[in-house]
GUNUKOL-659884 format. One record per atom (N, C-alpha, C, O): residue in one letter; residue number from 1; x, y, z. Coordinates in Angstrom, 3 decimals, padded with zeros to 6 digits. Layout:
N
(marmar 'A' NUM (X Y Z));
...
END
This chain:
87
(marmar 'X' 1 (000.848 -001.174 000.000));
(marmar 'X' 1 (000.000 000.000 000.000));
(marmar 'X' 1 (000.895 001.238 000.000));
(marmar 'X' 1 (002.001 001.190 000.537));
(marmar 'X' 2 (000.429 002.376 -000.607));
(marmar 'X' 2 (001.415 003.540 -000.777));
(marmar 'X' 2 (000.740 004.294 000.262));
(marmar 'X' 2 (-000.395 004.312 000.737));
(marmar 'X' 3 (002.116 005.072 000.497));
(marmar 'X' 3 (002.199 005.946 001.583));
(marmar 'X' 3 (001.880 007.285 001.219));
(marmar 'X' 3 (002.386 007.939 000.306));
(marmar 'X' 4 (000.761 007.722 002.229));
(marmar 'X' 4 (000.146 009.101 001.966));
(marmar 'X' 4 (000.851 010.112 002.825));
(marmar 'X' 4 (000.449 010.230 003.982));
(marmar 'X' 5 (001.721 010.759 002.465));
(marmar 'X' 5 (002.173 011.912 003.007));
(marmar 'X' 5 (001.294 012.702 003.969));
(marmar 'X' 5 (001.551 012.827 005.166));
(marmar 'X' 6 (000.023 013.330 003.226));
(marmar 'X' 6 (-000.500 014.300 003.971));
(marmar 'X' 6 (-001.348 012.796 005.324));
(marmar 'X' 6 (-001.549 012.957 006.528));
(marmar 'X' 7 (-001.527 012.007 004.806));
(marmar 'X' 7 (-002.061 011.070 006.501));
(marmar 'X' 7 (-000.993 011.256 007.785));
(marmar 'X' 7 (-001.069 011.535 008.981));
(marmar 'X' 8 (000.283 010.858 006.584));
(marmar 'X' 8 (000.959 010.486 007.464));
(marmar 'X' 8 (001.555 011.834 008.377));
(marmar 'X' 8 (002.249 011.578 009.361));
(marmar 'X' 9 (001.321 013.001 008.090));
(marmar 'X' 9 (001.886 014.485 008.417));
(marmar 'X' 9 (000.778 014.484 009.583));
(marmar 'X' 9 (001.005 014.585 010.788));
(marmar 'X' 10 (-000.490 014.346 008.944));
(marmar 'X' 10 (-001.399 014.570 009.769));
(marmar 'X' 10 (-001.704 013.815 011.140));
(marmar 'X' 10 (-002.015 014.508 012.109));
(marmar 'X' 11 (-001.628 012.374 011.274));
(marmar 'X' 11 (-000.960 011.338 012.406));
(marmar 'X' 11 (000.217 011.797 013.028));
(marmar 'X' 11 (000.165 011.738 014.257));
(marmar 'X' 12 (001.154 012.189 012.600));
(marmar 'X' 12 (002.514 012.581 012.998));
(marmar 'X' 12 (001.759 014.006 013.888));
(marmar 'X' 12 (001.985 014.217 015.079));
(marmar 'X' 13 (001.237 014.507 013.394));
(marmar 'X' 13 (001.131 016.123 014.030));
(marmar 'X' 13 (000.109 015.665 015.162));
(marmar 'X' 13 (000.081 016.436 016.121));
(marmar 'X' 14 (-000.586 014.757 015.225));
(marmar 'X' 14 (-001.707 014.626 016.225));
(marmar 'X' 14 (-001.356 013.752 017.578));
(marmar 'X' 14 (-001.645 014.029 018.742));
(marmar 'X' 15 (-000.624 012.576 017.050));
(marmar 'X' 15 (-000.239 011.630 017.907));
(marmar 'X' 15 (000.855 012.134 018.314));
(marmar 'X' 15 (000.901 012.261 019.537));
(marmar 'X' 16 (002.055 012.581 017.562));
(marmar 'X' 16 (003.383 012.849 018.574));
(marmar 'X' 16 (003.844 014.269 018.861));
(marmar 'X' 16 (004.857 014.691 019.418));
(marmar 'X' 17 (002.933 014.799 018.384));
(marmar 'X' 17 (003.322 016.005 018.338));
(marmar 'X' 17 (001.746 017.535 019.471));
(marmar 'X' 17 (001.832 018.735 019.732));
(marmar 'X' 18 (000.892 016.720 019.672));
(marmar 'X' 18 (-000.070 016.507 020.405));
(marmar 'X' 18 (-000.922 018.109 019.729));
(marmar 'X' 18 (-000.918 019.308 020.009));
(marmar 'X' 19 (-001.251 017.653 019.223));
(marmar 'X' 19 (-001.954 019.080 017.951));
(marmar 'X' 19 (-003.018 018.494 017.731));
(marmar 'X' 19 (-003.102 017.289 017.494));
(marmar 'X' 20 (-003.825 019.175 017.778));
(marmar 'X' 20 (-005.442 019.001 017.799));
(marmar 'X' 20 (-006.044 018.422 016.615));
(marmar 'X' 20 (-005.544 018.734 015.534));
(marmar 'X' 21 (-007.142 017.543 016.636));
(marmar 'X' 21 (-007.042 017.283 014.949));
(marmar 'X' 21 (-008.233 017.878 014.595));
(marmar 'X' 21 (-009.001 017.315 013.815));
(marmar 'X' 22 (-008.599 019.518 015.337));
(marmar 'X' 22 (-009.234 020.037 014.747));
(marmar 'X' 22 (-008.322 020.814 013.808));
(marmar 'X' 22 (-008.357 020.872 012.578));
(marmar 'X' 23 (-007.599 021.324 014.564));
(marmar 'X' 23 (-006.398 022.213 013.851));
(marmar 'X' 23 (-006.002 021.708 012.679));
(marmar 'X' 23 (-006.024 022.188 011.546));
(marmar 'X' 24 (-005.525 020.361 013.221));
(marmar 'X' 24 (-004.362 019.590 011.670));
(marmar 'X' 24 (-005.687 019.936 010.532));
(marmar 'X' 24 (-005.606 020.763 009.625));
(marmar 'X' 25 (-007.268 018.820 010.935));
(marmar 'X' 25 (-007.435 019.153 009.803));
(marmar 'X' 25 (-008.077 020.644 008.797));
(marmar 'X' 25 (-008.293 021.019 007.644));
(marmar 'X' 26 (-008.142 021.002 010.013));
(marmar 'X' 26 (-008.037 022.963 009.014));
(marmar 'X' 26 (-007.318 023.358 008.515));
(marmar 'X' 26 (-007.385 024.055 007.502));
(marmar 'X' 27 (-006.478 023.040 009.062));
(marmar 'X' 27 (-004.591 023.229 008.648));
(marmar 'X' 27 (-004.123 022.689 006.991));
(marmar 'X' 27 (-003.722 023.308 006.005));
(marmar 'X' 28 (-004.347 021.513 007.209));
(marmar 'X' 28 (-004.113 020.428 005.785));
(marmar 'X' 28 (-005.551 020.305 004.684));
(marmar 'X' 28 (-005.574 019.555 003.708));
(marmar 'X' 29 (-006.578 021.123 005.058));
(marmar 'X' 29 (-007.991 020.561 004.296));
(marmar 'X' 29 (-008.120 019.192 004.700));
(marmar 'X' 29 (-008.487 018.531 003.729));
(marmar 'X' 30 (-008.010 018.671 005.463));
(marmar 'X' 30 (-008.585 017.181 005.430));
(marmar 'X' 30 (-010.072 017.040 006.190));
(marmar 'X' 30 (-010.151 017.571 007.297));
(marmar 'X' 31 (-011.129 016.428 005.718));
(marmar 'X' 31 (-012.338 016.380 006.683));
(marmar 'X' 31 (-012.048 016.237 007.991));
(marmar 'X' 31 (-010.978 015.645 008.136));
(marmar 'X' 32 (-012.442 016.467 008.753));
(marmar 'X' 32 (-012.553 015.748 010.371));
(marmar 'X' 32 (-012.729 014.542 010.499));
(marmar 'X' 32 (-011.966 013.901 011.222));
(marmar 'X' 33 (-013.947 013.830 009.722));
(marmar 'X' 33 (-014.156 012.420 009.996));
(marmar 'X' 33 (-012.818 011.845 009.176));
(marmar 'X' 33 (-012.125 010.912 009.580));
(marmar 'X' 34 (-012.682 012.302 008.420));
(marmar 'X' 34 (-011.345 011.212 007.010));
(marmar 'X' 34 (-009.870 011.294 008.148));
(marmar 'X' 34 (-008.945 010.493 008.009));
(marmar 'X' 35 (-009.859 012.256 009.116));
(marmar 'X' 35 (-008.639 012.225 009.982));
(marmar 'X' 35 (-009.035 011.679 011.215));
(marmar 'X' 35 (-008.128 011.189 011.888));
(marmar 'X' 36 (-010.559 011.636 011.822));
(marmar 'X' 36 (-010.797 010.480 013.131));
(marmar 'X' 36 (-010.864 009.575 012.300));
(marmar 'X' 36 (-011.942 009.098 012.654));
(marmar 'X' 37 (-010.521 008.913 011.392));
(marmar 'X' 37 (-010.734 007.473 010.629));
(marmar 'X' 37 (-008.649 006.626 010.709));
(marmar 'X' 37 (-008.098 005.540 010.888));
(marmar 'X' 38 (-008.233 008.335 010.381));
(marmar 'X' 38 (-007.127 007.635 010.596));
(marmar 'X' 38 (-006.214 007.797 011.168));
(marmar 'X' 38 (-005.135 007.300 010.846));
(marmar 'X' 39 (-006.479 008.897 012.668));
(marmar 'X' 39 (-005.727 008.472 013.830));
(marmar 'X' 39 (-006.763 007.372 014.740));
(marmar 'X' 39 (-006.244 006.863 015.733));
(marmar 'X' 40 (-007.785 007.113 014.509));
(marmar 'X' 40 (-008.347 005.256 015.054));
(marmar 'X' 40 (-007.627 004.315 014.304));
(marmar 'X' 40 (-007.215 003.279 014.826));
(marmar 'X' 41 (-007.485 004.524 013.403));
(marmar 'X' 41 (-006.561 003.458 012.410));
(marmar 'X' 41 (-005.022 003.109 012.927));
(marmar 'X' 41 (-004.551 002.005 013.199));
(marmar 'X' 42 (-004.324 004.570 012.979));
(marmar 'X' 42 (-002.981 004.595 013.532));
(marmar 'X' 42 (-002.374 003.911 015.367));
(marmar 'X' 42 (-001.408 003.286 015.806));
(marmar 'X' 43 (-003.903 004.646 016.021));
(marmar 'X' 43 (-003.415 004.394 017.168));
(marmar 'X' 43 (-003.684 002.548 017.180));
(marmar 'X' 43 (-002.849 001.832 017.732));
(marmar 'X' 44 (-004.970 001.930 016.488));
(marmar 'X' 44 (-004.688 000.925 016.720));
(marmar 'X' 44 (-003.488 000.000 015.639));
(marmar 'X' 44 (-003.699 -001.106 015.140));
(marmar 'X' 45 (-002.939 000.368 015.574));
(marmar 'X' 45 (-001.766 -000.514 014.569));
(marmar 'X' 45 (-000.547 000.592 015.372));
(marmar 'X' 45 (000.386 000.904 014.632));
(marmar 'X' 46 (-000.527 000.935 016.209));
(marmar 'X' 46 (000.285 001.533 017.140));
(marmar 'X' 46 (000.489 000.339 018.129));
(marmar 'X' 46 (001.482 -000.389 018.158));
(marmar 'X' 47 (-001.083 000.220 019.279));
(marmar 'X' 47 (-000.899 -000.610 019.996));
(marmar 'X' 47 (-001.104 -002.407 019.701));
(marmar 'X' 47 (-001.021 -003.280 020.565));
(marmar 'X' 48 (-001.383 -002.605 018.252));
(marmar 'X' 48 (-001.234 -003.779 017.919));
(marmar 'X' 48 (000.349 -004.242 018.221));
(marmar 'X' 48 (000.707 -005.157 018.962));
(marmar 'X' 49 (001.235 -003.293 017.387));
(marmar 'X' 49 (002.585 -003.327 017.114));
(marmar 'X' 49 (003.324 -003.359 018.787));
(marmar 'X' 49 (004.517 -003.620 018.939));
(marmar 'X' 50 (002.325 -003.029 020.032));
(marmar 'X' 50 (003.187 -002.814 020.977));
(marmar 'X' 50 (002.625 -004.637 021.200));
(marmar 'X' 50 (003.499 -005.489 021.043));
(marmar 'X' 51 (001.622 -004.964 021.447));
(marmar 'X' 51 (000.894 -006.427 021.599));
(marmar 'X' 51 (002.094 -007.383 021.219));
(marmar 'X' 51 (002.661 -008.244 021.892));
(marmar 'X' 52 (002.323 -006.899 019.758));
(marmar 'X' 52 (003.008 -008.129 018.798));
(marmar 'X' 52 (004.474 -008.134 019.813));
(marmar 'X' 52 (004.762 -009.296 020.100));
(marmar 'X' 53 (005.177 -007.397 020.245));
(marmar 'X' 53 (006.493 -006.923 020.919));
(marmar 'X' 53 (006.165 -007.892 021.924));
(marmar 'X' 53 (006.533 -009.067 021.922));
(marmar 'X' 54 (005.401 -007.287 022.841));
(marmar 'X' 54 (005.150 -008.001 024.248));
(marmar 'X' 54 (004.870 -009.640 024.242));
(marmar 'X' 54 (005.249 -010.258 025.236));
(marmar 'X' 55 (004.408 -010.162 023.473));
(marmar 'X' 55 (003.970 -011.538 022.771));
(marmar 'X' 55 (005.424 -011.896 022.854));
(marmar 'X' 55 (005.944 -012.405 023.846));
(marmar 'X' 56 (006.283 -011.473 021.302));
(marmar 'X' 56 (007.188 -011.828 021.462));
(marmar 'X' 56 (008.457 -011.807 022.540));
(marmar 'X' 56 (009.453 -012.518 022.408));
(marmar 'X' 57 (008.207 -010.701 023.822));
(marmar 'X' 57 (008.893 -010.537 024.678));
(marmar 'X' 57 (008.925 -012.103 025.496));
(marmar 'X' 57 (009.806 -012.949 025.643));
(marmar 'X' 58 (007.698 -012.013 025.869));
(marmar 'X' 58 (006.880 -013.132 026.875));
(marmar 'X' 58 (007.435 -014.850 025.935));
(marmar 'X' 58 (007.773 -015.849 026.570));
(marmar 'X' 59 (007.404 -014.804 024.774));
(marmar 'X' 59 (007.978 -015.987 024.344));
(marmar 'X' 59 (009.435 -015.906 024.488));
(marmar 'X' 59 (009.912 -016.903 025.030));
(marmar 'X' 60 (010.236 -015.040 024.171));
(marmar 'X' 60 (011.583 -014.972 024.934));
(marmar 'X' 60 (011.889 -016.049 025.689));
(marmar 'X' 60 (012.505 -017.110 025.797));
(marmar 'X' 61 (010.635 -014.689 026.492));
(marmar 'X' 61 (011.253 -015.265 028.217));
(marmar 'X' 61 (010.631 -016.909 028.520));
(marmar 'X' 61 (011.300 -017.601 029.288));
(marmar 'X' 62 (009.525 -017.429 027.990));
(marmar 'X' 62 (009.383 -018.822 028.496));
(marmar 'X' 62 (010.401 -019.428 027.658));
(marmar 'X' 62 (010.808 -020.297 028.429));
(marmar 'X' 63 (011.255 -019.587 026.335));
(marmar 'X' 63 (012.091 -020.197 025.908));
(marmar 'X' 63 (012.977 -020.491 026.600));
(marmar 'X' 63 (013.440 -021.631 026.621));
(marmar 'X' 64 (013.545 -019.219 027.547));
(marmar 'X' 64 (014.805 -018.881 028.434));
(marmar 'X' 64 (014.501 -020.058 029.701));
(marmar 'X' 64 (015.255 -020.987 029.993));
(marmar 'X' 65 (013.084 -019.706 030.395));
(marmar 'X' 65 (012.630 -020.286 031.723));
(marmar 'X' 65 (012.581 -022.078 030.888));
(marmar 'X' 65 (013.076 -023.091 031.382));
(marmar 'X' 66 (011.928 -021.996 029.718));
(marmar 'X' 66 (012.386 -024.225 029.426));
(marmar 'X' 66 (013.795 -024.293 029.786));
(marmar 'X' 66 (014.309 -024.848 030.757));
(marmar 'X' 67 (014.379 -023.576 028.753));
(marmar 'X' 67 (015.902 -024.151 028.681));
(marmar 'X' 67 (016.529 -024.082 030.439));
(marmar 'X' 67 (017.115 -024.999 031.014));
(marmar 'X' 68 (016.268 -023.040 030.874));
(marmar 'X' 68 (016.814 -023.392 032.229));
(marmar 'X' 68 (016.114 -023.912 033.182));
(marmar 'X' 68 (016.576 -023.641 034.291));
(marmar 'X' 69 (014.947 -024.715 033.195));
(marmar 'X' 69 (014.372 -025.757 033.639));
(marmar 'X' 69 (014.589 -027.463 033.277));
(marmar 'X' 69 (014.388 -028.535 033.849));
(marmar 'X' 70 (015.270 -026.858 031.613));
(marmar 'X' 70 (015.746 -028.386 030.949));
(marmar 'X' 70 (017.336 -028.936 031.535));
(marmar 'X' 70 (017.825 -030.053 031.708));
(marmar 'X' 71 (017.863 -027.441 031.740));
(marmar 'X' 71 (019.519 -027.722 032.214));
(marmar 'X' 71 (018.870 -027.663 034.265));
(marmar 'X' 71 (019.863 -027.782 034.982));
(marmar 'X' 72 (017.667 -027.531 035.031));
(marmar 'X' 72 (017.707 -028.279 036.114));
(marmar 'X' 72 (017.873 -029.453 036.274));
(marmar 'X' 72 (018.714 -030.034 036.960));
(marmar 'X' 73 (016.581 -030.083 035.255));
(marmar 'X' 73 (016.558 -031.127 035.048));
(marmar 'X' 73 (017.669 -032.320 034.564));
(marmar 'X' 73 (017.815 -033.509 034.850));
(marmar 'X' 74 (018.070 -031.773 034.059));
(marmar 'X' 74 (019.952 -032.419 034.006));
(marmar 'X' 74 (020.858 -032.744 034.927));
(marmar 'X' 74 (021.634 -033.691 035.056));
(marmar 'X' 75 (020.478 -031.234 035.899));
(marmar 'X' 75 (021.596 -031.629 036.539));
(marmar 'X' 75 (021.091 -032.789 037.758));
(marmar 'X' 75 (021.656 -033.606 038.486));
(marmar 'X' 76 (019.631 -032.313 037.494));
(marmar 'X' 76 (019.084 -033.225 039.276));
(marmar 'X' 76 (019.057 -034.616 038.671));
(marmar 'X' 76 (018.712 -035.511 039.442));
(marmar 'X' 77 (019.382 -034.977 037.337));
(marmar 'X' 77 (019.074 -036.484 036.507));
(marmar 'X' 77 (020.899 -036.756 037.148));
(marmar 'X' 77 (021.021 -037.817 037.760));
(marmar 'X' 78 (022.077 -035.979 037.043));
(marmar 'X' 78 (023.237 -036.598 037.025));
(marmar 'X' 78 (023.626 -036.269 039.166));
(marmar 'X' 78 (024.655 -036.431 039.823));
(marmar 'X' 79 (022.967 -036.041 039.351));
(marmar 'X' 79 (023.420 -035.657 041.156));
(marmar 'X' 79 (022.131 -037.131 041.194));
(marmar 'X' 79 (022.510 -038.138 041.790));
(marmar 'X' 80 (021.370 -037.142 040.854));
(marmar 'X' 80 (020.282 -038.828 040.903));
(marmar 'X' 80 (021.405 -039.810 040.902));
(marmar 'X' 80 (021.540 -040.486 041.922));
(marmar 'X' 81 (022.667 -040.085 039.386));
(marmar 'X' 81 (022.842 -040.691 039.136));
(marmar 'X' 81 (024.349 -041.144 039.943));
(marmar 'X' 81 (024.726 -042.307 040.082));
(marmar 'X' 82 (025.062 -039.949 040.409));
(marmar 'X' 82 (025.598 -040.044 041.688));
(marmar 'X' 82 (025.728 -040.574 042.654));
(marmar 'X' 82 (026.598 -041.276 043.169));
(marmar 'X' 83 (024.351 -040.033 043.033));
(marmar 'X' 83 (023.970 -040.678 044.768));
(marmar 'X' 83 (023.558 -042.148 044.347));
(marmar 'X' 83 (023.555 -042.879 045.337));
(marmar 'X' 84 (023.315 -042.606 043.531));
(marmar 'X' 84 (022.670 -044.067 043.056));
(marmar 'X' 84 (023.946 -044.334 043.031));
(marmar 'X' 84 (023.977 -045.385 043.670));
(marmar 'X' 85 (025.116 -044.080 042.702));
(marmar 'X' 85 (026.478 -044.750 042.264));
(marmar 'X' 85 (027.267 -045.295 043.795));
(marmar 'X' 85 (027.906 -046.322 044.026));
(marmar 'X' 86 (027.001 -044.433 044.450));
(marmar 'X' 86 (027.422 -044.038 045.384));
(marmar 'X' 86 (026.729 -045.254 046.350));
(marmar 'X' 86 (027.428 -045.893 047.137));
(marmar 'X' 87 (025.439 -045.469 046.212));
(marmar 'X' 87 (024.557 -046.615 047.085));
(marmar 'X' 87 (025.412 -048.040 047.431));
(marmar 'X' 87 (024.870 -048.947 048.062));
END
């Protein structure tokens, strides 16, 4: 999909820049509704994009918590096999 400059000026000026989107759209001619259409649009593919992060954060971290539950499990299998040697 191609990138619309004046959306994207207009998102930029509203969301990070905290400018009214009555202003922006007086400012740029854009309707009011055609710019609440697409800072609802932006903010949610804003916080989708934070979702998708955190998802992948959280899988990280259970990969990290197996593997070092798999190397407990190792070691309590060879201190088992020890104390059995040891019997």
């Amino acid at each position: 999909m191609a990138v619309n400059p004046k959306r994207e000026k207009a998102i930029q000026r509203c969301l990070d820049h905290g400018e009214t989107p009555a202003a922006v759209s007086a400012d740029l001619g854009v309707p009011a509704s055609t710019l609440r259409v697409w800072l609802l649009v932006a903010r949610l593919k804003r916080e989708l994009e934070v979702l998708r992060q955190e998802r992948n954060d959280q899988q990280q971290r259970h990969e990290l918590l197996l593997a070092e539950l798999q190397q407990a499990a190792n070691k309590q299998a060879e201190l088992k096999r020890l104390l059995d040697a040891k019997s």
